[in-house]
C-alpha positions in Angstrom: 0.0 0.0 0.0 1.3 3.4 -1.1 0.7 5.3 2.3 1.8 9.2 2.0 1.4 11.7 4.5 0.2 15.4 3.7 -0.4 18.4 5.6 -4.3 18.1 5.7 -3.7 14.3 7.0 -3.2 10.5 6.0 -4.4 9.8 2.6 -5.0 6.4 1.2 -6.6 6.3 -2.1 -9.4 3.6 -2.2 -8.2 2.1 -5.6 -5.5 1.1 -3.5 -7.2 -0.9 -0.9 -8.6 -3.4 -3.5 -6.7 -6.5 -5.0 -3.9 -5.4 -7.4 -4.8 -8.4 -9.7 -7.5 -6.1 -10.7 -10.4 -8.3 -9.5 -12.5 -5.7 -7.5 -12.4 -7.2 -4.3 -10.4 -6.2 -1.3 -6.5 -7.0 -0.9 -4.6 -7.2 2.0 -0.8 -6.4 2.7 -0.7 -10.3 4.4 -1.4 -11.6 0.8 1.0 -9.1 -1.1 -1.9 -7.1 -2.0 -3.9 -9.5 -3.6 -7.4 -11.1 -2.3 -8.2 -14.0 -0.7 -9.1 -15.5 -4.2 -6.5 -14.5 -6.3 -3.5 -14.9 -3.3 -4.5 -18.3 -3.5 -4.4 -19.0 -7.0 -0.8 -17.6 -6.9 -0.2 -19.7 -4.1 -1.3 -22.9 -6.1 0.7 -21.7 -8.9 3.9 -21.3 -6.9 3.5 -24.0 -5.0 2.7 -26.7 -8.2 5.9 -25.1 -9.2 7.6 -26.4 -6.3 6.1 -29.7 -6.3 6.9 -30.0 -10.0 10.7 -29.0 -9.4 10.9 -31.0 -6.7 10.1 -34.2 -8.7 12.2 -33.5 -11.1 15.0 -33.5 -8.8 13.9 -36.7 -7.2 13.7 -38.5 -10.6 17.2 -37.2 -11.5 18.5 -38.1 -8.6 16.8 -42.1 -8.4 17.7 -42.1 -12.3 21.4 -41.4 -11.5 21.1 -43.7 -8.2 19.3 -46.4 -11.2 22.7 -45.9 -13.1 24.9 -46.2 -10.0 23.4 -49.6 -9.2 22.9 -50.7 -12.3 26.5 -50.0 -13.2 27.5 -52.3 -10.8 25.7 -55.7 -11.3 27.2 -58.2 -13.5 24.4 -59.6 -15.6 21.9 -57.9 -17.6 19.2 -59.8 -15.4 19.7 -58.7 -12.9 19.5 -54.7 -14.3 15.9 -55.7 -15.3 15.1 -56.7 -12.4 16.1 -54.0 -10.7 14.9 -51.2 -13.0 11.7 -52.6 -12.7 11.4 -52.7 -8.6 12.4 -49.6 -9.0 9.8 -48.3 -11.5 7.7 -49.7 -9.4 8.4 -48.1 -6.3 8.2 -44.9 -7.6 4.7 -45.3 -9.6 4.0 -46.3 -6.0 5.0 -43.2 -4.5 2.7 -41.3 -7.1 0.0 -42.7 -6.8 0.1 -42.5 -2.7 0.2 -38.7 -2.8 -2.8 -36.3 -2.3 -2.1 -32.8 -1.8 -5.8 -31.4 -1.8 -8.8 -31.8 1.0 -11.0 -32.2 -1.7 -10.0 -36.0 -0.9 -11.6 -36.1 2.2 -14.8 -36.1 0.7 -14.6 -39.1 -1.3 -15.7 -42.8 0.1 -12.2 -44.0 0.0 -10.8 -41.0 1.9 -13.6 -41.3 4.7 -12.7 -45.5 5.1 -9.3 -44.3 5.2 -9.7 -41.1 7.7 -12.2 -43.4 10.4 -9.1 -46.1 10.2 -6.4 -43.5 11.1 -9.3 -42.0 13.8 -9.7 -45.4 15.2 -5.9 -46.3 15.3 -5.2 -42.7 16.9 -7.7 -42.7 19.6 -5.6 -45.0 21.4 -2.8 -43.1 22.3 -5.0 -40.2 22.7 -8.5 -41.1 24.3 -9.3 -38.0 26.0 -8.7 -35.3 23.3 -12.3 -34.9 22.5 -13.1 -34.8 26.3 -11.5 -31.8 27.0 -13.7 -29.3 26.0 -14.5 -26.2 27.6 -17.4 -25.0 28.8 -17.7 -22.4 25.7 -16.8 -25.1 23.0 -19.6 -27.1 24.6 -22.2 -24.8 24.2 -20.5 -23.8 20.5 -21.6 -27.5 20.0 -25.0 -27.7 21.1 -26.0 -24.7 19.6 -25.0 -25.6 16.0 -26.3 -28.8 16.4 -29.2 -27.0 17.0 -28.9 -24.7 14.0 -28.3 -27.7 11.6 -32.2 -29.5 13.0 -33.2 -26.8 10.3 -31.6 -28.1 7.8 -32.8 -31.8 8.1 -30.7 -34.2 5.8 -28.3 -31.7 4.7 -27.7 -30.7 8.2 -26.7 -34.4 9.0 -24.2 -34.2 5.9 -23.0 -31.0 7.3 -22.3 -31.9 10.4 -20.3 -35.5 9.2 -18.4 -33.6 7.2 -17.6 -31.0 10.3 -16.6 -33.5 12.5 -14.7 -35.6 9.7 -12.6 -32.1 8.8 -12.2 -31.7 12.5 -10.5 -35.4 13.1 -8.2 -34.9 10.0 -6.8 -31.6 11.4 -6.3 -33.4 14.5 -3.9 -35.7 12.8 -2.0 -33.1 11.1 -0.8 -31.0 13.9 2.9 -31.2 12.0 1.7 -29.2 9.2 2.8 -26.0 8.9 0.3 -23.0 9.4 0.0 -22.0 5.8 -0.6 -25.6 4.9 -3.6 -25.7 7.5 -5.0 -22.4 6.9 -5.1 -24.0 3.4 -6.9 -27.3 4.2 -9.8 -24.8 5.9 -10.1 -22.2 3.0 -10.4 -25.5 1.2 -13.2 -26.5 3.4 -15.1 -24.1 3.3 -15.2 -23.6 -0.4 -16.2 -27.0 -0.7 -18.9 -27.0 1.7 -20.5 -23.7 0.4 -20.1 -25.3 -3.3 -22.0 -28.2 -2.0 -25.0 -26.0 -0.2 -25.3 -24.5 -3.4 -25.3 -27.2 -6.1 -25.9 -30.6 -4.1 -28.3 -29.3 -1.4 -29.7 -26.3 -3.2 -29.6 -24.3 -0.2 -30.9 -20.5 -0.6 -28.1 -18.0 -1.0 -29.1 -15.8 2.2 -28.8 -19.3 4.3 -25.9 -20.4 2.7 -24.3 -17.2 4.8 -25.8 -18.2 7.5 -24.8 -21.9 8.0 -21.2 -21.2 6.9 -20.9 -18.2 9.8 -22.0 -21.9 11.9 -19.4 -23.8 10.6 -16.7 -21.1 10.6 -17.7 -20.7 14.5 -18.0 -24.4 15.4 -14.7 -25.4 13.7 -12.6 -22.5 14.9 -13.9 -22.7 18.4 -12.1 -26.5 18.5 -8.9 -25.6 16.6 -8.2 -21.9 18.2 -6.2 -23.1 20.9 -4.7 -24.9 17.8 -4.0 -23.2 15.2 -3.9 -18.8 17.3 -0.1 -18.1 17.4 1.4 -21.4 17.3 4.7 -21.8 18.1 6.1 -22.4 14.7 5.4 -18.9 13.4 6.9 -15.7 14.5 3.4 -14.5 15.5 4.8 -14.0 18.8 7.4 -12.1 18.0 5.8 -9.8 15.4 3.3 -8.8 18.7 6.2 -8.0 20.9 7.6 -5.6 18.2 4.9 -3.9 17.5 3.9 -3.8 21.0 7.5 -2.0 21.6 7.0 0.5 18.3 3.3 1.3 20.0 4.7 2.4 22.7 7.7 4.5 21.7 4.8 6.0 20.0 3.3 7.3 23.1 4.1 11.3 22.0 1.7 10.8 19.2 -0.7 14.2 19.1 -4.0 13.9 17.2 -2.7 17.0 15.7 0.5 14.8 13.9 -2.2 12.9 12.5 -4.7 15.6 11.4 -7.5 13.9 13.1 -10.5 15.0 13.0 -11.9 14.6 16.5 -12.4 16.5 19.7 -11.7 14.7 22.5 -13.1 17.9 24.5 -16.9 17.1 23.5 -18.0 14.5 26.0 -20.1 12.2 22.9 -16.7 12.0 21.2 -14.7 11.3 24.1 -17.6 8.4 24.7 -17.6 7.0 21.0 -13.1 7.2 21.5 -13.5 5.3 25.2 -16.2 2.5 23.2 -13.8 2.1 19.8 -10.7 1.2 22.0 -12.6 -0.7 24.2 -13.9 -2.5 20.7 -10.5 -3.0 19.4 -8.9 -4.3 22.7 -11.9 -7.2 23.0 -10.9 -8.3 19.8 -8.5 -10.4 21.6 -10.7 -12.2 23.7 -12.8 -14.0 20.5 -12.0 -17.2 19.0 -14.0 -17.1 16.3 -12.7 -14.7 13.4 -15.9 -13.5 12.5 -16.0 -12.2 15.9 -12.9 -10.8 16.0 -14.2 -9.1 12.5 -17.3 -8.1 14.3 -15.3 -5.7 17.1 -13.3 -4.5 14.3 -16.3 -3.4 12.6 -18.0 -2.1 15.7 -14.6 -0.2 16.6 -14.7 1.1 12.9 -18.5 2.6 13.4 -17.6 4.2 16.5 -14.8 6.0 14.8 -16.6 7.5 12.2 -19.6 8.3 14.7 -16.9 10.6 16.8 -15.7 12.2 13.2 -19.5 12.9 12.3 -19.9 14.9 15.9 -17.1 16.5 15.4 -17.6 18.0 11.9 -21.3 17.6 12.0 -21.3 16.1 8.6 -20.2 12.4 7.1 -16.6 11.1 7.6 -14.3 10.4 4.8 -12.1 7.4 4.0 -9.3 10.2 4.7 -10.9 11.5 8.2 -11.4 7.3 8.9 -7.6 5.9 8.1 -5.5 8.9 10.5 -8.2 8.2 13.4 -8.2 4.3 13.5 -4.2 5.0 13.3 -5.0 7.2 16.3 -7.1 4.7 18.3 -4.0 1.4 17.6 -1.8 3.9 18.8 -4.0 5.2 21.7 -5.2 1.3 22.6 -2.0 -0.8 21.6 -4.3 -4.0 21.2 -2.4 -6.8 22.7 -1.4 -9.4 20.4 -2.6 -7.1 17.4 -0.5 -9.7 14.8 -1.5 -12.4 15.5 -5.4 -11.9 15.4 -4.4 -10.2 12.1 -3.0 -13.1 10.9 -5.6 -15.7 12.3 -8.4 -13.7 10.9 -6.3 -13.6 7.2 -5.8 -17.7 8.1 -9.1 -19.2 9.1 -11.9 -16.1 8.0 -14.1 -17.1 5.6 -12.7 -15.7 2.7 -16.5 -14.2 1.7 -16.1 -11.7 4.4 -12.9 -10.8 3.6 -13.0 -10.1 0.1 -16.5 -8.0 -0.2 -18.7 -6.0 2.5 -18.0 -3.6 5.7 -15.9 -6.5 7.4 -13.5 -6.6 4.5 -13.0 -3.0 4.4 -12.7 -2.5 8.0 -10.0 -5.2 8.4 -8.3 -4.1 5.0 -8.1 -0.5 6.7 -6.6 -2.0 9.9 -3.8 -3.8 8.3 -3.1 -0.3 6.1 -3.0 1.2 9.8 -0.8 -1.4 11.1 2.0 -1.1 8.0 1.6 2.4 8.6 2.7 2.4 12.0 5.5 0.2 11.6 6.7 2.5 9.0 6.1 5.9 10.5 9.2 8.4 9.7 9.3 11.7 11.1 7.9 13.3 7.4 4.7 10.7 8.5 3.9 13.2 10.8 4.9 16.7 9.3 8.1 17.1 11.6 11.7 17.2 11.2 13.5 14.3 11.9 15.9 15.8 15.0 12.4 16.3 16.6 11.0 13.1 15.9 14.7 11.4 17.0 14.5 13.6 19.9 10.8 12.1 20.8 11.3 8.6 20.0 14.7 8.7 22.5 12.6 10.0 25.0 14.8 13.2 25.6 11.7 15.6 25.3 7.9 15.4 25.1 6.1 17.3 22.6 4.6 20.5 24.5 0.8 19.6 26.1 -1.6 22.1 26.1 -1.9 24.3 28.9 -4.4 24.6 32.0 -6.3 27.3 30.3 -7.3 25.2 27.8 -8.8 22.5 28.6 -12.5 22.8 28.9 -14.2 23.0 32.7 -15.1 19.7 33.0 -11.9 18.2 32.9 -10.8 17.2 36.2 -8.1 18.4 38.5 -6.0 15.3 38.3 -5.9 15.3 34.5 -4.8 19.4 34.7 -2.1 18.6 37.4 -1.1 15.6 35.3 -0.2 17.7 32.6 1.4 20.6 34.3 3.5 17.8 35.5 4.1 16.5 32.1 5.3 20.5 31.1 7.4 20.3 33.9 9.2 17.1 33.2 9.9 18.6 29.9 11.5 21.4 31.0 13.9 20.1 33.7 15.0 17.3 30.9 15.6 20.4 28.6 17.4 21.9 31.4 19.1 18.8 32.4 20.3 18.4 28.8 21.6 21.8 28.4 23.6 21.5 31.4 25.7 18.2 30.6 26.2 19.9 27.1 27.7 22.8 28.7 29.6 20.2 31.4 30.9 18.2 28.6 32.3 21.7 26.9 33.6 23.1 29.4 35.4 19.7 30.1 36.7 19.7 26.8 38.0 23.3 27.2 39.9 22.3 30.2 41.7 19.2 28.0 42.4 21.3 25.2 43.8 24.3 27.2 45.5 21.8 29.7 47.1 20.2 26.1 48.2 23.7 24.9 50.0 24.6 27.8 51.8 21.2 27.7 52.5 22.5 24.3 54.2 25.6 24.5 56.3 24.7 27.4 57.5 21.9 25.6 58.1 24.4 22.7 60.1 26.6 25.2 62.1 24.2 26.5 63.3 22.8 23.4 63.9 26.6 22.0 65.6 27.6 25.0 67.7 24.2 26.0 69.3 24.5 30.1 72.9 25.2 30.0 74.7 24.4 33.3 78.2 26.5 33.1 81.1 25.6 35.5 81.3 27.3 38.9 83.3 30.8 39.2 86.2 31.4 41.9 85.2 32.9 45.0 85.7 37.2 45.0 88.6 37.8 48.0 86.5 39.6 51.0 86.4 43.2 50.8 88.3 43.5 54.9 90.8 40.8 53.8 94.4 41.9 54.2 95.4 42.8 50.3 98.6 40.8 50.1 99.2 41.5 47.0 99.3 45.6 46.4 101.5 46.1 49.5 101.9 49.6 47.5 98.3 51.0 48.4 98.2 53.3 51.6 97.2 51.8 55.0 93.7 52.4 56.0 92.8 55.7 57.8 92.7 55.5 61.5 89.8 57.0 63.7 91.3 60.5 65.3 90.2 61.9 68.2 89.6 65.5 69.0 89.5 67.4 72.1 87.1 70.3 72.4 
């Protein structure tokens, strides 16, 4: 998605929120921009790719292995006899491999599915009785639903539980490979409503949103996060980037919402509240539902606000707003259950896929957020993401009388904080200075008298002769006259 940010906000245009392939339905960035129809076909494309390369590699590698062996056996015989185990073996091997759930609808793959149910439940008897008190109820209620249905309720529900005891057996696939075996599932069950059963359209909906919930509600624990994925670690970082994010402003975002008119703060309180509960459904089109809900508050807020309809571009910078605001937990991972296990229906047409299409856009956005994002320059926005500063909060004067003295003080507090780190920062700048200034003059010093001394070497000269005293007896001019003598006179 080509997310740019202008002065008047975040704009996304709406061509872009729909499957590149050019199929009209909506893309998402977890399938490269492509829907859940078309991501699949590429995926079947890449992956018979795969499969067919891989063959290739094995029959080069048993035909050289063929050559090897045969290379090495004396009589011609015994080639033939070997070639032919060994075309054998691998016609074996072909016809042994199904890659497609479409085989567990077929008499020979049910015989073989209750065999491998009946040989499991031995080492595992009490998988099935560990149920929770939600998954029962799950249980009685659709079995409930499907009484309306009469005979192809009974089908349904065979071919719920038989999809249920296959996934149980292949825990050791990966994710993608799962989340393939249900997209499967479901296409092949709504096919058969449609054609077999001849089901009504507007029931079909209803009895696959049954299915989707009874199936999910068994495999969540499953099939949510597991620990071959990165999931995990995907939440934790954007957990982490969520909250260096704190300084966010509406006003970086251009949202459109005033947080001072109690009905907007309400609808603000409710979306968060919607997109945090997310978490807590197992079902994805549950977890779709609060996303929708969340969605519907937001542009309730913008409607109060500018007492007219929102915008796609008033809708995007707020739900940014309210992820940053609400930091879901887990946010990832539901993302990526929901893009896993959802019907793809939901995802590719109605308000559910473009709610969830916008939240993904909101989640890329945030993980890519640069400091032109938000209109500021980027030794402010290093400066806030450091934590050295705090963008300034608005003062007491503003805020309208029925805010509360704790929020006020709060605030003030926050202004304060500010300042003394401000202060605090200008005062080891000057500290380190003036500590450099004392090095470099201390250096310079050293300097020059170094200079001085090696301009102006020390000479040591020899010692003079003592000078004779001034009242010794001058031996040596016996010519001078004696010293006068002290006279005395009288009177």
């Amino acid at each position: 998605m080509n997310l740019k940010s202008e002065r008047r906000g975040i704009h996304v245009d709406q061509s872009e929120l729909l499957c590149k392939k050019g199929c009209g339905y909506y893309g998402n960035p977890a399938w490269q921009g492509f829907c859940s129809k078309c991501w699949r076909e590429e995926y079947h494309k890449a992956r018979q790719k795969q499969i067919q390369e891989d063959w290739e590699l094995a029959e080069r590698l048993q035909r050289e292995e063929e050559e090897a062996y045969a290379s090495s056996q004396s009589t011609q015989g015994a080639q033939s006899l070997t070639f032919s185990k060994f075309e054998e073996k691998k016609t074996n091997e072909k016809t042994r491999k199904v890659t497609t759930v479409k085989k567990f609808f077929t008499a020979s793959s049910r015989t073989g599915a209750k065999k491998e149910i009946q040989e499991a439940k031995a080492p595992s008897p009490s998988i099935n009785r560990q149920a929770s008190i939600e998954t029962d109820r799950v249980s009685k209620e659709f079995v409930e639903f499907l009484k309306t249905y009469h005979k192809p309720g009974q089908d349904i529900y065979k071919q719920c539980k038989l999809f249920l005891d296959t996934m149980n057996h292949k825990r050791d696939l990966s994710i993608e490979e799962q989340s393939e075996c249900a997209q499967d599932f479901y296409q092949n069950v709504a096919e058969k409503l449609q054609t077999r059963w001849k089901v009504p359209p507007e029931k079909v909906e209803k009895a696959m949103d049954q299915i989707e919930k009874y199936i999910m509600t068994r495999q969540y624990k499953y099939v949510f996060c597991p620990e071959t994925t990165d999931d995990e670690k995907k939440d934790l970082a954007v957990q982490k980037r969520i909250r260096a994010l704190h300084w966010v402003t509406p006003q970086m975002l251009c949202v459109p919402v005033n947080e001072e008119i109690p009905e907007v703060s309400d609808m603000v309180v409710k979306a968060i509240t919607d997109i945090i509960e997310m978490d807590s459904k197992r079902v994805p089109r549950d977890k779709l539902a609060c996303i929708t809900k969340c969605s519907k508050h937001i542009f309730n807020a913008i409607k109060i606000t500018k007492n007219e309809p929102a915008s796609a571009d008033d809708f995007l910078p707020t739900l940014i707003y309210i992820v940053l605001k609400g930091n879901p937990p887990r946010l990832q991972s539901n993302i990526q259950y929901i893009t896993r296990f959802c019907n793809p229906s939901r995802l590719m047409t109605g308000e559910d896929g473009y709610y969830f299409t916008n939240l993904c856009c909101a989640v890329a956005f945030i993980e890519k957020l640069d400091a032109q994002s938000l209109n500021l320059s980027q030794e402010d926005f290093d400066r806030f993401m450091t934590g050295q500063t705090s963008p300034k909060k608005q003062e007491s004067d503003s805020f309208s009388p029925d805010v509360c003295l704790g929020v006020k003080q709060m605030y003030k507090n926050l202004d304060l904080l500010s300042q003394l780190n401000e202060r605090q920062e200008r005062i080891v700048s000057e500290a380190k200075k003036l500590e450099k200034d004392l090095i470099d003059w201390t250096d310079g010093i050293t300097k020059e008298v170094q200079d001085i001394v090696e301009k102006y070497p020390l000479e040591i000269k020899p010692k003079n002769q003592a000078l004779a005293a001034i009242d010794s007896e001058n031996v040596e001019n016996d010519k001078l006259p004696p010293p006068l003598q002290p006279q005395v006179y009288a009177g």
